[in-house]
N, C-alpha and C positions, 0 to 999 in steps of 0.2 A: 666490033670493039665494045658496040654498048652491052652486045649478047654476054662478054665475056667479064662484063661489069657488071651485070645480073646476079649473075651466078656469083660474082666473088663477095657480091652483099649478102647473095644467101646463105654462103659456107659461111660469112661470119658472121650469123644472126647464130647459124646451127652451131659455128663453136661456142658464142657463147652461153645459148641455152645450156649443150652441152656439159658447157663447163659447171653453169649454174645447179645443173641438177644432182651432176657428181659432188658437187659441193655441199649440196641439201643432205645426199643420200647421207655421206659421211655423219654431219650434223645431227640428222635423225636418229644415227645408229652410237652415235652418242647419248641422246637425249633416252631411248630407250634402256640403255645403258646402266645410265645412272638412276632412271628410274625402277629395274629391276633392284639392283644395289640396294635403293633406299626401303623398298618394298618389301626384300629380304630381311633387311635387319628388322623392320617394322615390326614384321610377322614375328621374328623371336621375341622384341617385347611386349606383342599383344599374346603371346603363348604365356608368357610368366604372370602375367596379368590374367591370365583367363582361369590360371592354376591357381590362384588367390581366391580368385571370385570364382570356383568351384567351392573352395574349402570353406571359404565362410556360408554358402550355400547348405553346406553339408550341416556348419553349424546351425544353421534357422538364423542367421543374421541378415540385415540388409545391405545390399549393397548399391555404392553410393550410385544416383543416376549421372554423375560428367564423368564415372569411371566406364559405367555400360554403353554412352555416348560417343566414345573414344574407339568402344570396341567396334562401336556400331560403324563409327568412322572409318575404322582402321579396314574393315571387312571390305566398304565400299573402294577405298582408293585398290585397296590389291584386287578387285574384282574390274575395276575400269582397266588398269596394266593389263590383264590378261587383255581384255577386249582389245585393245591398244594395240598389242603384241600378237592377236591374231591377222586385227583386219587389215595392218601393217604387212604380215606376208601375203595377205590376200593379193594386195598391188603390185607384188614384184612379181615383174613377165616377164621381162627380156633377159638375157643373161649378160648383160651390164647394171641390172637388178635398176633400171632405170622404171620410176613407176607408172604405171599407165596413164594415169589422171592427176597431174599435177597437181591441180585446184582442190582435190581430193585429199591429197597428201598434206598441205598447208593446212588445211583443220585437224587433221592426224596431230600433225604437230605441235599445233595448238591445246590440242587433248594432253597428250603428254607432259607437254611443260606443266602445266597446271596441274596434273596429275602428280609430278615430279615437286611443285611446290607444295599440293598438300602434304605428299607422303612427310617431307621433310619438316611440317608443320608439328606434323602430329608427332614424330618422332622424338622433337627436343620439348614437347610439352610435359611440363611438368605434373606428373598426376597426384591428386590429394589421396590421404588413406584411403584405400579400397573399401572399406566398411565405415557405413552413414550412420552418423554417432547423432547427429543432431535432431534427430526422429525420437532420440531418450529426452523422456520428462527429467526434467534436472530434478524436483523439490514438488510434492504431496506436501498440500498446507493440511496438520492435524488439527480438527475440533478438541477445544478443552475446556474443562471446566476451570471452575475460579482455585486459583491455587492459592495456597497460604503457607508457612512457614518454610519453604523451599529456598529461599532467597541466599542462604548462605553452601547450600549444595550446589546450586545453579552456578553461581559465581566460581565454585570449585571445578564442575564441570568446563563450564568456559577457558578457566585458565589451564585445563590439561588441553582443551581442543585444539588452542591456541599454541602448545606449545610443540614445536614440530618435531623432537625428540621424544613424544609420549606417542603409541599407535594404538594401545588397548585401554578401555577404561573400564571398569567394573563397578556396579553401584544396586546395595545390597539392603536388606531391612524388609521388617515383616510383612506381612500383605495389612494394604489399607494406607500406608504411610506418604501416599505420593509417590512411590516411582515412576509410574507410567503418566502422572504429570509433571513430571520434571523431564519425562524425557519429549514429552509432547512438544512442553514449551522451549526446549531446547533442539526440537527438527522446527519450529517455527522460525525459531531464532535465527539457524543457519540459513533461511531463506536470502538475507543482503548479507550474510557474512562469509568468510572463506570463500570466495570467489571465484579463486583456484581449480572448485569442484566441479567434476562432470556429473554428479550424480551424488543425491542423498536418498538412501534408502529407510526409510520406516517400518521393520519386520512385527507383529505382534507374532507370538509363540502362541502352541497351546501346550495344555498340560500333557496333554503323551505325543508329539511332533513329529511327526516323520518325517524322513529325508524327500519322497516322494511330494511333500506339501509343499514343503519348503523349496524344491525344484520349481514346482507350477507357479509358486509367487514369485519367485528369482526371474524366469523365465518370462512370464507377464510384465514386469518392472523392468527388462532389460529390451523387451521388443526380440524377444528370441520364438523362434516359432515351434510350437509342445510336438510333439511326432511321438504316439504310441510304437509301441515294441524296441523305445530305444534303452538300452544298458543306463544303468542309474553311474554309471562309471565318464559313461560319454557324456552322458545330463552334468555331469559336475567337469568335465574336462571342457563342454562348452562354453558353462559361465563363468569357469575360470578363465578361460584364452581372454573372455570380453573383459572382466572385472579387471584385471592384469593389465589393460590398455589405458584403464578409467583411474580418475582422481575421485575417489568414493569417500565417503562416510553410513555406514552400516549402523544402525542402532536397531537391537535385537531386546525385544522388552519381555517380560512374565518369562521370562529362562529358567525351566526346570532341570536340565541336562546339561552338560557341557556340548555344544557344540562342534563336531567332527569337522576341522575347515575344509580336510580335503573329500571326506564323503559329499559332502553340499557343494564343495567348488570355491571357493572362499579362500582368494588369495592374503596370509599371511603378512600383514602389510610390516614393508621396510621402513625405518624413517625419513628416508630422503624419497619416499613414495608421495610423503604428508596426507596417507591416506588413516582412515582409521576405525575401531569397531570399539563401539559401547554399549555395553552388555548391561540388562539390571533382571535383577534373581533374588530372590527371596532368601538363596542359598550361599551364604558366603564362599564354600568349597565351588562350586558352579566358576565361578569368577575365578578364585585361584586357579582352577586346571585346566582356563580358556587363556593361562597367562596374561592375565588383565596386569599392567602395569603399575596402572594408578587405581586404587580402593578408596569410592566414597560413601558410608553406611550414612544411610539414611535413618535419622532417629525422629523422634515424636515430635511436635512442633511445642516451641516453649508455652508454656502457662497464657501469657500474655494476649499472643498470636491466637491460639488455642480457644480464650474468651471471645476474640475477636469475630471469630471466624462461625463459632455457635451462637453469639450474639444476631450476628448478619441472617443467618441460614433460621435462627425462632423470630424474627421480625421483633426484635424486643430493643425498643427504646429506652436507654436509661434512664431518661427525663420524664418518660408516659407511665412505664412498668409500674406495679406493686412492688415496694424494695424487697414485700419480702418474697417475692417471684422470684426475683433479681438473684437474690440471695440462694434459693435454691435450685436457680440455674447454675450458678456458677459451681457448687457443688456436681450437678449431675458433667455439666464442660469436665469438669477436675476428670470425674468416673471414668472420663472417656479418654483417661490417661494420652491427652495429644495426639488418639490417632484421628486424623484428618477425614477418613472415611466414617467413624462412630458419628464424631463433632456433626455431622453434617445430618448422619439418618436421625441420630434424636432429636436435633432442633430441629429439622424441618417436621418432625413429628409432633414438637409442641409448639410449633408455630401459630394454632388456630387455640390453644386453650389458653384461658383467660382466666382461671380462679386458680385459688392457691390451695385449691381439694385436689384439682387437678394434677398440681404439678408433684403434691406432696405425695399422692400415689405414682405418680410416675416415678420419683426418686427412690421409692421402696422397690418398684420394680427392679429397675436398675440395681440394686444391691443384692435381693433376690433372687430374681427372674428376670433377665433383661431383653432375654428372648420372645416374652412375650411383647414389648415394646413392636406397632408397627413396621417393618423394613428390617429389622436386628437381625433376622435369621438372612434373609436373601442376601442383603447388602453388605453386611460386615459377620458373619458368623459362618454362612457356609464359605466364603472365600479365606477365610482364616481357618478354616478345618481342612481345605487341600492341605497348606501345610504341612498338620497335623498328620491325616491322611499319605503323606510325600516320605512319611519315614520309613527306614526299609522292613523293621521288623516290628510284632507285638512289644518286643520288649522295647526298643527306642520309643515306641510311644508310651507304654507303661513309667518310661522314665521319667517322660514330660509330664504325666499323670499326674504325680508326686506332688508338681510346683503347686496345683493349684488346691491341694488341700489344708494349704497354710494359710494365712491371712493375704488380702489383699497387701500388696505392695512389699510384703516381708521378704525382708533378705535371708538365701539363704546361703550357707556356708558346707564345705565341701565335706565335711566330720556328718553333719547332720542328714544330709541327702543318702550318704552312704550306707551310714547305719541301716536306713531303712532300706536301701537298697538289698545289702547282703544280706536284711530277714525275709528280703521277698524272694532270695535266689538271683537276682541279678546279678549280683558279682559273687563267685561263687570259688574261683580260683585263683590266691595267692598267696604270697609267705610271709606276708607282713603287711605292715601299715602303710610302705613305700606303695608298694606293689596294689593294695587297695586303694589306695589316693590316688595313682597315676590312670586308673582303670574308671574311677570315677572322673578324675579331670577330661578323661577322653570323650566319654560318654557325653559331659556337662559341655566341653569343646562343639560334640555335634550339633548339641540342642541349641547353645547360643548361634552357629552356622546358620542355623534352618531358622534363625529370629521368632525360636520359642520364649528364649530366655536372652537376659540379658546380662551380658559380665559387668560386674560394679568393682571398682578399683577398690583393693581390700588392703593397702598397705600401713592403715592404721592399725589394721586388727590381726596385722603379722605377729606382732610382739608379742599375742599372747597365745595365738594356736599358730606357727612357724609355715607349718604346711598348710595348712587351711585357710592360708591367706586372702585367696579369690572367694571372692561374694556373689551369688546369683541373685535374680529377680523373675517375675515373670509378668507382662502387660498385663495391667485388669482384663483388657479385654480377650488376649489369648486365655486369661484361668477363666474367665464367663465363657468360652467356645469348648474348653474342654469342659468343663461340669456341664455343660449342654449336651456336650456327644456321651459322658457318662451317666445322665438323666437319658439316655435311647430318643437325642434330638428333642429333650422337652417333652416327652410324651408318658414320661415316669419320672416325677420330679424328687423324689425321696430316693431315687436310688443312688445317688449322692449326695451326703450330707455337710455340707463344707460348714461347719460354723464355728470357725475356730476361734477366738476371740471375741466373740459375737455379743459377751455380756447375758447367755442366757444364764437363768438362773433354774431352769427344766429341764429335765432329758426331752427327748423326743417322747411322741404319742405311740403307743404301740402300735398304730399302725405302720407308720414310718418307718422301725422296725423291719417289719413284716416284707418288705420291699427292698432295705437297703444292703449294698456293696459295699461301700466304704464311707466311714462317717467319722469327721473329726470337730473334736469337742473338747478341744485342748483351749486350755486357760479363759475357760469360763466358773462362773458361783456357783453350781450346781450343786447342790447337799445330800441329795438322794438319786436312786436310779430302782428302773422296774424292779422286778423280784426276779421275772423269766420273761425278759421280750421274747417274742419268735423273731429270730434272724436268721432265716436258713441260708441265705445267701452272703452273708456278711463274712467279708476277708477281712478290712482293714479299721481300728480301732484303733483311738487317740480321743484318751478321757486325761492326759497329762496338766496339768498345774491345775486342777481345781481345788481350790486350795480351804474349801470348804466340805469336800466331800470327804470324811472322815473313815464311813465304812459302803462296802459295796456287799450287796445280800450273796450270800452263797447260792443260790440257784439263780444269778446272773447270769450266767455264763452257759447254763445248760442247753440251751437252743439257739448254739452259735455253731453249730457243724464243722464250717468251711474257716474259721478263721483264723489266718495267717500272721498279723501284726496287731500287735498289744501291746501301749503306754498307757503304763498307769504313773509315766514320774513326776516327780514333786507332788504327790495328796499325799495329806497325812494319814492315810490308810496304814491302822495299827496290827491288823491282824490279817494273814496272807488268805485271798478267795481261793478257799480250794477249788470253786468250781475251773480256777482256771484247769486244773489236772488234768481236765476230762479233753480239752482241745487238743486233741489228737495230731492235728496239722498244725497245730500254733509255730513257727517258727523266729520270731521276733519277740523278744519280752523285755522289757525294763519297768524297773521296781525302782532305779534310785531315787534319791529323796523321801522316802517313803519312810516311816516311821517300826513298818515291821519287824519283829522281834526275832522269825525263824522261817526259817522252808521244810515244807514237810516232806517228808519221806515220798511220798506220791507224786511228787515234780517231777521224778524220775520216769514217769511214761510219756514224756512230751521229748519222744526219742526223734522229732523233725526239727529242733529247736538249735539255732543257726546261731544267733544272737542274744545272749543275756546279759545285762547290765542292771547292775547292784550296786553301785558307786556312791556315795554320801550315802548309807544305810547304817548311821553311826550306831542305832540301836538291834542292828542283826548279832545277835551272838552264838545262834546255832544253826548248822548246817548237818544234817543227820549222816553218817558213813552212806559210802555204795548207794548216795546219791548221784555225786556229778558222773561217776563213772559211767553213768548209765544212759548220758545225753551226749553218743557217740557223733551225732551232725553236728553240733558244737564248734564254731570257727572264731566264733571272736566272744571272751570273758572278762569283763570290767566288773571288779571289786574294790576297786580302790577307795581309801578313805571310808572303811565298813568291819565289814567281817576281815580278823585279823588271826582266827584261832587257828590256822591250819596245823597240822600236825605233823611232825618229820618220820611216822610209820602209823600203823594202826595201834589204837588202845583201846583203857576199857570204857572211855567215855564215849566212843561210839560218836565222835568227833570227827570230821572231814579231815581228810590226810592228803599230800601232796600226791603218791603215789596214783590215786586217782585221777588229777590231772592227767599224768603221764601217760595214762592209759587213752585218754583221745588224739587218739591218731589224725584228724582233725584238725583241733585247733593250734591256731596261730598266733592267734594276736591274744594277749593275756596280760591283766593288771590285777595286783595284788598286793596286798597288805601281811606282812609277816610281826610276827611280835617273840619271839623266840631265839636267839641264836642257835640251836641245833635244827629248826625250820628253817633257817636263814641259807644254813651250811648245803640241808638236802637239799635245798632250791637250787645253788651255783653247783651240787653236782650231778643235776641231771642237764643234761646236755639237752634236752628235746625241751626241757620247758625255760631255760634260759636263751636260748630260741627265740622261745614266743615270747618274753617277756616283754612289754612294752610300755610299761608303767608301773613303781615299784612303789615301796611305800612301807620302811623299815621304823618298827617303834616299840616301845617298851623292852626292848630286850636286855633285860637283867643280867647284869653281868658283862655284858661287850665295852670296855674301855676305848678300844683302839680299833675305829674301822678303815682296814686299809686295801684299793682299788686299784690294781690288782693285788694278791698275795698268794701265802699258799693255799689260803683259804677259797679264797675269791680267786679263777687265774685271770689270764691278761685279756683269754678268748670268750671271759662266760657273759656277757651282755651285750651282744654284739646288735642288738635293734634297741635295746630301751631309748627311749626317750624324754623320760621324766623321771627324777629320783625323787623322793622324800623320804628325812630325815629326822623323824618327830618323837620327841616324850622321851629322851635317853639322857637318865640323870646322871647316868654311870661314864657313858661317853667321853672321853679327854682331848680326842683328835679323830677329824674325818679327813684321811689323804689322798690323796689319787695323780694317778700317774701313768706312761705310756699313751696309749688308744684305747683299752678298755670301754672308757667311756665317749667314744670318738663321736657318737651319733645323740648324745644328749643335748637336750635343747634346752629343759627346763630343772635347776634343782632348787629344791625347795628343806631350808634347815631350821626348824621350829622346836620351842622346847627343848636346848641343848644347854642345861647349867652351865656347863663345863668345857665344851669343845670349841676347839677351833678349826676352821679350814684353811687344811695345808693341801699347796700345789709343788707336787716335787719333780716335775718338767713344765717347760714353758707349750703350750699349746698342745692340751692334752686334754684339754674344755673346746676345739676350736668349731664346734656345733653349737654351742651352750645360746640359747637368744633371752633366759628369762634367768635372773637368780635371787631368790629372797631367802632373806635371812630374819628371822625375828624371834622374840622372845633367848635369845642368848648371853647369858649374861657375861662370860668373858670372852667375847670378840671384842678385838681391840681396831683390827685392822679387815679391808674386807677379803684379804687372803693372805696366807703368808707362803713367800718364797724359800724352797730348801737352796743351799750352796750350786754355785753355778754361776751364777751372774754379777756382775760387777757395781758397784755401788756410783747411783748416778747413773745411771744405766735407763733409756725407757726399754719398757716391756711392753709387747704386746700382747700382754694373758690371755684375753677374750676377743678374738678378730670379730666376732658375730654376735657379740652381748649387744643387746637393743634396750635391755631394762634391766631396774636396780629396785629391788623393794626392801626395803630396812627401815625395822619395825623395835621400839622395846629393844635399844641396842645400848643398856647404862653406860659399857665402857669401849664403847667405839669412837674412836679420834681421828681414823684418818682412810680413804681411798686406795691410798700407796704403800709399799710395802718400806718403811723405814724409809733408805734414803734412796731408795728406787723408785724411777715414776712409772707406774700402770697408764699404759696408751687404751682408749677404747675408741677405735673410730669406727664402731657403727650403732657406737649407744646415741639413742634416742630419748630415754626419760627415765627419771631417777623419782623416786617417792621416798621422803624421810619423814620419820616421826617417832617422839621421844627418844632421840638420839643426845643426848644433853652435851656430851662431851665432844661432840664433831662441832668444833667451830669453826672451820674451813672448809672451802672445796676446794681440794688440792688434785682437780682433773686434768687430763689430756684427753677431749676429746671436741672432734669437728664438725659431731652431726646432731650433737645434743639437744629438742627440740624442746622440754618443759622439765622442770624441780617443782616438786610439789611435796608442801610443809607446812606445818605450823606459822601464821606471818612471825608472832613474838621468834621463834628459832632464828625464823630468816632476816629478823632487824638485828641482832646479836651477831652475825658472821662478820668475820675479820677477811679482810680481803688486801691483796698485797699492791694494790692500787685501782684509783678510782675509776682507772678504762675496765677492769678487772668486774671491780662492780658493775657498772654499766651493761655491761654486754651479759652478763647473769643474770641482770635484774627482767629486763625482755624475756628471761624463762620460766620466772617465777610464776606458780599456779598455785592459790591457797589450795588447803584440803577442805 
C-alpha cells in the first residue's frame, strides 16, 4: 500500500512538472513571438532612418550622435533575438519540444523579455532631426572700425530686419562711404537680437567671385564637408537642402554682380521663413536684379559728423589748435566731400604736423594733386577706380570722364553733358531731341547706379529747360580718382588739365601743352594764349567764358592734330581763328556768345564736324554759299538768336541758302533764325528740315500781318519736334494764331517786339506742352490770350494744363490774365514775373500750385484785391525784383 503511495506521489510531482513545462513552453513561444514582431517593425524604422543618415552622409553633413546611437541600439537588440531564437531551438529534444535543461531555459527567458522591452523601447522613442545643427556657429563677431555718420542708415537697416514681411534688403553708394561698416556693425548687432536664428552669415565678395569660392566659404560656414570632383550643381543642391532647414541671415558685402541664388544654393527666402539676405554694392542695378525689396543708399556723412570725425582721426583740439590750422582743416574735411574713408586717410596724415606751412601745402595739394597726399592712392583712390574700372565699356567711362573736367561740385544738366557727348560720338543715333535726351538720361542713369555721379532733384530748374530737368554732380573725390587715372595714375600730371574756374589768369606753359589730352580752361581771366603750343595729343578744349580774351593768334591751333572738341563760347573773340580750319578731326564747335562777324569759306573742310552751335552771335551776318553743304557729319545746328539771312534759293550775294541745309542728310536737330517771309514759306515746305527743326526764331519779316499755325502756308504737320518759338521785331504783325496740334510739343514761346499783335488761341488745348511763355515789349496786348468762339462765358478754361511760368515785360496795355468774362485755370503754374505792366491791377488767377510773383514792390502795393483773405495768401508769394 505504501509501494502504491510512492508512486502515486511520483506521477503527481511528474504531472505537475509536466504540466509546468507545457505551460512555460507555451509562454516562451509567446514571448519569442512578440519579440520577433517588435524586432521586425524595428528593423523597418531603423531602415528609414539609416536611408536619411546615408543621404545627408552624401551631403558632407553631420549627423546627430543619439540618432547613430539608436541605430547602434537597434543593431544590438535584433542581433540578441537571433541569438535568442537560435539557442532557444538548440534545447528542444524531445518531441513534446519539452527542453532539456530547465534552469537553462529560465535565463532564456529572462533574455527575451528584456530583449522584448528593449526592442519596444526603442521603437516608440522619439528620434530628434537626423542631422546635428548645433555643431553650426550661430554668429562671427566682425572687427570694426570707428563708424560715423551711419547712424541713420543703421536704424533703416534694423527697421527692415525687423520687419518680417521685408526678406531682401539692398544697400548701395560709392566705395569709401561706409557700407561695409554699416554692415559689420549690423552682424555685431544681430549677435542678442532676432533670436529666432540658427545661423548669421558674414560673406565678403571679391571683385571677380566665383561660384566655386563662394561654395568653399558656404560649405566651411555650414560644417559641410568639401569633396573634390563633386558637380558645382550638387555643391549648391547641398547647401540649399541645409540653408532650407535654417532660420538664416546672409549679408553678402563689396557685391559686384548680381548673385545667382540657385547657382550658389541660396534658398530664396519666403516671408513666413523670417529669413533674410542684405546685400550692399556699389552698384545700384546689382541690388535691383537680386530683387532687394527694400533700397538703402548710402550718402556722404553730413558736414557736422564729417568735422567730427577728421577732427578725432588729426588729434586736433579746438581749444590747443592754431585757429588758423583749425580753419584750414575744416576746409580740406569739406574737400573730402563726407566720404568717411578720405576724412580718415587725410587727418590721420596731418595728425603729426603742427605749422600752418604745413597744412597750407597740404590743402594746395589736395586741390591739385591729392594723390600725392600719404595713403590717397592705396586707401581711397585705387578703391574708387574699381568702380571706375567695373564699367563695361571705353565709352561708359569716357562718360564719367566728362564730369570731372568741370569744376568741383558743379551741377550738371542733361543739355550740357550731351552736347558734348554727341561732338565726341557718343550718341550718335537719333531723330531728335527726345530721342538724344532719353539716350543721355540712360547713360547718366548708369553712372549715377555705379555712384560715379549723383542725381540732384532739378525740379526748380524744370521751368526753364522742361527736359533738362534732372541735375548731376560728381564727389570731389570720384573727379580727383579720375583725373588721377587720366594723369596715367599721377605719373604724367599735365596730361590733364582741369582748371576750370580756377581764376587763372595764364594759359598753361608750353610745356604742359606738350603732354596734354584734355584741358579745360573755361571761365577763367586769361587775355592771351601761345602763338603754336605743341599739342600733339590734345582731343579736348574748353577755353569758353573767358571773358577777357579778346583774340586767339592764328597759328593757335596749328599743332593740335587730334583735336576733337572746341569751346570757345562766351569770349569776345571778334574775328573767326582760321586756324581752326585746319582741325581736320574737330568734331564739336561752338562759337556762341562770340562776337564774330562771319565764317569763312574754309570751315567747310571740317567734314567730321558733329556739332555746331552759333547761338547769341548777334553780330554774325555772313555765312558764305556751299558752306554748310559741305559739313555732311553735321547732326545737331544751333543758330538761334544770330545769323538770320538765310535765303529761300541761291543769289547773287553769295549768301547761305536753305537748300543747303537740306542737303545733310544727317542732321537732326536744327535752330534757326529766319527773317524773310519767302525764307519762312521755304522752311515749312521742306519737309526734312521742318523735321529737324527744334528751335525757331521768326523776325523782321516785312510784310507778314497775320501769322497763322497751321494754315495753308504753315500746314497742321510742318513742326512736328519744335520746341521753342520766337516771335521778335515784327512791326507789321496784327495777330499771332494757332490752333489744332501743330504746335503740340512746344514748351517755350517767347513774343518780343510786336507793336501790334495779339495772341489768339482758336482751340482750347493746342499749347498743352507749352511750360514757359513771355511776352514783352508788346504794346497792344491787353489780355494774355484771347479766346476765338466756342466757349461759354463764365466758363473756366484750362488753356495751359502744363504752363509753369509767366514773364510779362513792358506790357503798357495789359489788364487782365483772363480772357473777358472767361477764367483761364493754370494748375501747374508755379511763378509769374511782372514788370512795367501799369494797367494790370489785379490778379485775376485760378491757380493751385502758384509758388512766387515777382514785381516791382510800388506795382504790388497798388493791387486791388477782392478781399483781404485774397490778399493774404498772395502776399506769402510776393518776391521783389
Amino acid at each position: 500500500m505504501m509501494y502504491f503511495s510512492g508512486i502515486s506521489q511520483a506521477l503527481g510531482c511528474l504531472k505537475d512538472c509536466t504540466s509546468d513545462s507545457c505551460n512555460y513552453v507555451v509562454s516562451y513561444e509567446d514571448n519569442l513571438s512578440s519579440l520577433a514582431g517588435e524586432v521586425s517593425q524595428l528593423k523597418s524604422k531603423s531602415e528609414d532612418v539609416k536611408r536619411e543618415v546615408e543621404a545627408t552622409m552624401r551631403q558632407g553633413l553631420t549627423t546627430r550622435n543619439e540618432v547613430l546611437g539608436w541605430l547602434r541600439a537597434v543593431e544590438g537588440v535584433a542581433g540578441e533575438a537571433d541569438q535568442i531564437r537560435a539557442k532557444y531551438e538548440r534545447m528542444i529534444k524531445c518531441f513534446c519540444r519539452f527542453p532539456a535543461n530547465i534552469c537553462t531555459s529560465v535565463k532564456l527567458r529572462r533574455r527575451a523579455e528584456a530583449a522584448l522591452a528593449s526592442a519596444r523601447e526603442l521603437k516608440q522613442r522619439d528620434l530628434p532631426e537626423v542631422v546635428h545643427r548645433h555643431n553650426l556657429v550661430r554668429f562671427i563677431r566682425m572687427q570694426n572700425q570707428q563708424t560715423a555718420g551711419v547712424e541713420k542708415a543703421f536704424e533703416e537697416l534694423r527697421r527692415h530686419a525687423r520687419d518680417d514681411g521685408v526678406t531682401c534688403i539692398g544697400i548701395h553708394g560709392m566705395g569709401g562711404v561706409g557700407k561695409s561698416a554699416l554692415l559689420r556693425e549690423f552682424n555685431n548687432y544681430l549677435e542678442n537680437e532676432l533670436e529666432y536664428l540658427d545661423i548669421i552669415i558674414f560673406l565678403e565678395s571679391s571683385t571677380e567671385h566665383k561660384v566655386e569660392e563662394l561654395h568653399k566659404f558656404l560649405f566651411a560656414r555650414l560644417n559641410l564637408t568639401w569633396q573634390n570632383g563633386v558637380s558645382q550643381m550638387d555643391r549648391a543642391a547641398n547647401i540649399f537642402r541645409v540653408l532650407s532647414h535654417l532660420k538664416f541671415v546672409l549679408i553678402v558685402d563689396n557685391l559686384w554682380e548680381p548673385l545667382d541664388y540657385r547657382a550658389v544654393g541660396i534658398p530664396f527666402p519666403e516671408p513666413e521663413s523670417r529669413c533674410k539676405i542684405i546685400v550692399a554694392s556699389r552698384i545700384e542695378d546689382v541690388c535691383s536684379h537680386m530683387r532687394m525689396e527694400r533700397m538703402i543708399r548710402m550718402e556722404r556723412i553730413e558736414e557736422e559728423a564729417a568735422w567730427e570725425l577728421f577732427r578725432f582721426n588729426a588729434r586736433l583740439e579746438p581749444n590747443d589748435a592754431d585757429e588758423r590750422i583749425i580753419r584750414i582743416a575744416k576746409v580740406m574735411a569739406r574737400k573730402c566731400g563726407g566720404l568717411p574713408a578720405a576724412l580718415v586717410v587725410v587727418a590721420q596724415t596731418m595728425a603729426n604736423k603742427k605749422t600752418v606751412q604745413e597744412w597750407m601745402h597740404a590743402v594746395n595739394l589736395m586741390r591739385d594733386a591729392p594723390f600725392q597726399l600719404p595713403g590717397m592712392e592705396e586707401r581711397v583712390l585705387y578703391p574708387l577706380k574699381l568702380s571706375y574700372d567695373r564699367l563695361l565699356t571705353d565709352r561708359d567711362r569716357l562718360c564719367a570722364s566728362y564730369f570731372s573736367l568741370v569744376p568741383e561740385g558743379c551741377l550738371v544738366d542733361n543739355y550740357f553733358i550731351r552736347k558734348l557727348w554727341i561732338g565726341e560720338g557718343i550718341i550718335d543715333d537719333f531723330n531728335n531731341v527726345w530721342e538724344s535726351a532719353n539716350e543721355t538720361h540712360y547713360l547718366l542713369g548708369m553712372l549715377s547706379s555705379s555712384s560715379l555721379i549723383q542725381r540732384i532733384d532739378g525740379k526748380s530748374y524744370a521751368s526753364e529747360k522742361p527736359i533738362e530737368s534732372d541735375r548731376f554732380k560728381m564727389h570731389p573725390m570720384t573727379r580727383a580718382m579720375i583725373l588721377w587715372v587720366g594723369r596715367a595714375c599721377g605719373k604724367k600730371g599735365s596730361k590733364w588739365l582741369a582748371h576750370y574756374g580756377d581764376g587763372l589768369a595764364e594759359a598753361p606753359t608750353a610745356e604742359k601743352w606738350r603732354v596734354a589730352e584734355r584741358v579745360a580752361l573755361g571761365q577763367n581771366k586769361i587775355r592771351a594764349l601761345p602763338e603754336a603750343p605743341q599739342a600733339p595729343d590734345l582731343i579736348y578744349l574748353d577755353l569758353g567764358y573767358n571773358d577777357l580774351l579778346v583774340k586767339i593768334p592764328n597759328g593757335f591751333f596749328s599743332r593740335m592734330p587730334k583735336l576733337k572738341i572746341l569751346d570757345l563760347q562766351d569770349n569776345p573773340i571778334e574775328d573767326f581763328p582760321v586756324g581752326i580750319c585746319n582741325l581736320a578731326l574737330l568734331q564739336f564747335l561752338t562759337l556762341s556768345g562770340t562776337k564774330i562777324t562771319s565764317l569763312p569759306r574754309e570751315l567747310g573742310a571740317l567734314v567730321n564736324l558733329r556739332y555746331l552751335a552759333c547761338s547769341s552771335t548777334t553780330r554774325l551776318k555772313r555765312i558764305p554759299d556751299q558752306l554748310m553743304s559741305r559739313l555732311q557729319e553735321l547732326r545737331w545746328l544751333k543758330m538761334c538768336d544770330g545769323y538770320n539771312q538765310w535765303r529761300a534759293a541761291p543769289s547773287e550775294e553769295e549768301e547761305a541758302y536753305l537748300e543747303e541745309l537740306e542737303v545733310l542728310t544727317k542732321l537732326k536737330v536744327l535752330g534757326i533764325a529766319i527773317s524773310t517771309e519767302t525764307s519762312l514759306r521755304r522752311l515749312f515746305e521742306s519737309q526734312r528740315l521742318t523735321t529737324s527743326v527744334h528751335w525757331l526764331q521768326v523776325e523782321d519779316c516785312r510784310g507778314l500781318t497775320r501769322l497763322d499755325i497751321p494754315s495753308t502756308e504753315f500746314p497742321q504737320e510742318s513742326m512736328p519736334n519744335i520746341m521753342e518759338l520766337r516771335v521778335h521785331a515784327m512791326n507789321e504783325l496784327e495777330e499771332f494764331a494757332i490752333q489744332g496740334t501743330a504746335l503740340a510739343n512746344l514748351m517755350e514761346l517767347h513774343l518780343s517786339h510786336l507793336p501790334k499783335a495779339s495772341l489768339v488761341c482758336r482751340a482750347v488745348g493746342c499749347l498743352g506742352s507749352l511750360r514757359t511763355l513771355r511776352i514783352e515789349n508788346c504794346k497792344e496786348i491787353a489780355r494774355l490770350i484771347q479766346l476765338d468762339a466756342g466757349t461759354n462765358d463764365g466758363e473756366e478754361i484750362a488753356i495751359f494744363p502744363a504752363l509753369k511760368r509767366i514773364v510779362l515785360k513792358r506790357l503798357p496795355k495789359f489788364e487782365s490774365f483772363s480772357d473777358e468774362s472767361r477764367t483761364l485755370t493754370f494748375s501747374s503754374l508755379e511763378s509769374i514775373e511782372i514788370e512795367e505792366c501799369p494797367k494790370l491791377t489785379r490778379i485775376n488767377l485760378c491757380c493751385g500750385k502758384l509758388k512766387s510773383v515777382r514785381s516791382e514792390r510800388a506795382w504790388w502795393d497798388e493791387l486791388e484785391w477782392e478781399d483781404d483773405l485774397t490778399k493774404l495768401s498772395f502776399e506769402n508769394l510776393f518776391k521783389p525784383l
